[in-house]
C-alpha positions, 0 to 999 in steps of 0.5 A: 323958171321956177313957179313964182311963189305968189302964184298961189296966194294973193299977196301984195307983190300979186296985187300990184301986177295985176294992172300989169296981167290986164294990159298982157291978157288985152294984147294976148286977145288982140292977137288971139282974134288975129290968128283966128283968121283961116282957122283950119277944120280938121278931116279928123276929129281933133280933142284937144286937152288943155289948161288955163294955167301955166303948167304944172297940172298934170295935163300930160298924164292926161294926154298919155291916157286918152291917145292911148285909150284911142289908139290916136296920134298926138301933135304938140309944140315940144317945149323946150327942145334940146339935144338930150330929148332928141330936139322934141321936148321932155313930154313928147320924148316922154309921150313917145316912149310909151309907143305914141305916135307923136309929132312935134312943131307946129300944130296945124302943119302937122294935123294937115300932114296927118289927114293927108296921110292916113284917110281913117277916122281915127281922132288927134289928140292936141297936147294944149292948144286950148288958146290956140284959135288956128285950129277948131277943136271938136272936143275942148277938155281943160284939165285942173288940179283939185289942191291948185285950183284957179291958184290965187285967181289972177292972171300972168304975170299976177297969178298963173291964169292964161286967160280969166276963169269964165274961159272954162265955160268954152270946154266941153268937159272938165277933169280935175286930178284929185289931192289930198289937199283941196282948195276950197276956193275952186268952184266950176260952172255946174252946166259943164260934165266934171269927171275926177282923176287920180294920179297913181305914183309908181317908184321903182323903189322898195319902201325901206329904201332911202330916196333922194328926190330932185324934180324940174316940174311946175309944181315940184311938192306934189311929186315929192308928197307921192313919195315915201321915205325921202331922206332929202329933196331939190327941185329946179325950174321947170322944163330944166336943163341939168348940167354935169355940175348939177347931175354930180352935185345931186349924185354926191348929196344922194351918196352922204345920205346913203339914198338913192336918187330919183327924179320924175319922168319928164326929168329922166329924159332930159338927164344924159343917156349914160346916166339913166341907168343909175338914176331911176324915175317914178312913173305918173300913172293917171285913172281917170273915172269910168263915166269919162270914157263913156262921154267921150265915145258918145261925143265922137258918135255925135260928131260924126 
């Protein structure tokens, strides 16, 4: 579904589904302390990077950029599978093109099959997880948007918190990807490491050529804001699944404009093979400050 549009400001419908997002975040605990039970403990150290609102904070850039810098394999859900990405979801389909070891499924099966493979102390990167109490991390790092912030504070359905905002003091470090619009309502506890991130959008474009953006992210203006000389913009739900109707209708409005299309990344592989050639993506490069390499290769040596 597309990112409900009170998710971000603390308006009347939002304040009358709160009770609502009380009573889930209760079950959700209930069920939390459950499946706590027979948490498993890694050989390998597991980092695990995370968020505490629904999607659209650029956590997978992230996750690219440290499995990367470890040489480290990745294990996540793979949401919203289908056959266009191979039945393991756009990000991990994404994630494998950049020649990631990634597995996809459930998270704990995979982390054992992986210490049973291979006997190294090379660490694994979890792709979310950070509400997932059936595996202990090593590393919590929980990943926000300088322009989104806590959004409008609530919980789901309310707002988009997974879990109310003192949940950030169980991370062991914070980054927080840079906008050019800053929520100044965002305040971090001071006794956690913060370390700041910039996404760097790379079109494939020339900058005299016209462009015609569609996207299926959470948060789709962000994406369209990276982009200069937009003659038009669509976006769709997040995680959508394009139809031929949608591909056609979006290739004519492209041609009437005289633009070309482009989508994200995470979109590109969700689009039919025979078409990605035509329709091009803008990569999402993320640069992440020097200071957080060096804590995470001194928090590995003290794990050890």
């Amino acid at each position: 579904m597309k990112t409900p549009w009170w998710f971000l400001h603390k308006t009347p419908l939002a304040i009358l589904l709160v009770p609502i997002s009380w009573l889930y975040y209760g079950l959700s605990r209930l069920v939390y302390l459950f499946r706590k039970i027979g948490a498993y403990k890694s050989q390998r150290k597991i980092i695990c990077i995370g968020n505490i609102l629904a999607g659209g904070v650029g956590k997978t850039p992230i996750v690219r950029a440290v499995a990367e810098f470890l040489d480290a394999p990745v294990v996540m859900r793979g949401y919203k599978k289908s056959a266009k990405t191979g039945n393991s979801g756009d990000e991990a389909m994404m994630l494998s093109r950049n020649g990631l070891q990634v597995h996809v499924g459930d998270r704990k099966s995979n982390i054992i099959l992986l210490n049973k493979q291979n006997k190294d102390d090379t660490p694994i990167v979890m792709d979310d997880g950070f509400q997932n109490p059936k595996i202990k991390k090593d590393i919590s790092i929980l990943v926000f948007d300088q322009g989104l912030g806590f959004g409008n504070g609530f919980l789901l359905p309310a707002g988009p918190l997974r879990e109310p905002r003192f949940a950030v003091k169980k991370a062991d470090a914070i980054i927080v990807i840079r906008n050019k619009k800053i929520n100044k309502r965002f305040k971090l506890p001071e006794n956690i490491p913060v370390f700041y991130a910039y996404g760097k959008t790379v079109s494939p474009y020339d900058e005299d050529e016209k462009l015609y953006a569609f996207a299926g992210i959470g948060y789709p203006k962000k994406f369209f804001s990276a982009l200069k000389n937009l003659a038009g913009k669509k976006s769709f739900s997040d995680h959508y699944q394009y139809t031929d109707k949608d591909i056609n209708s979006l290739i004519e409005i492209a041609r009437k404009k005289n633009a070309k299309l482009i989508t994200t990344e995470k979109d590109w592989v969700r689009l039919p093979v025979e078409l990605r050639n035509e329709i091009k993506y803008a990569r999402l490069d993320m640069i992440i400050d020097d200071n957080f390499w060096i804590w995470l290769g001194e928090k590995l040596k003290c794990q050890r």
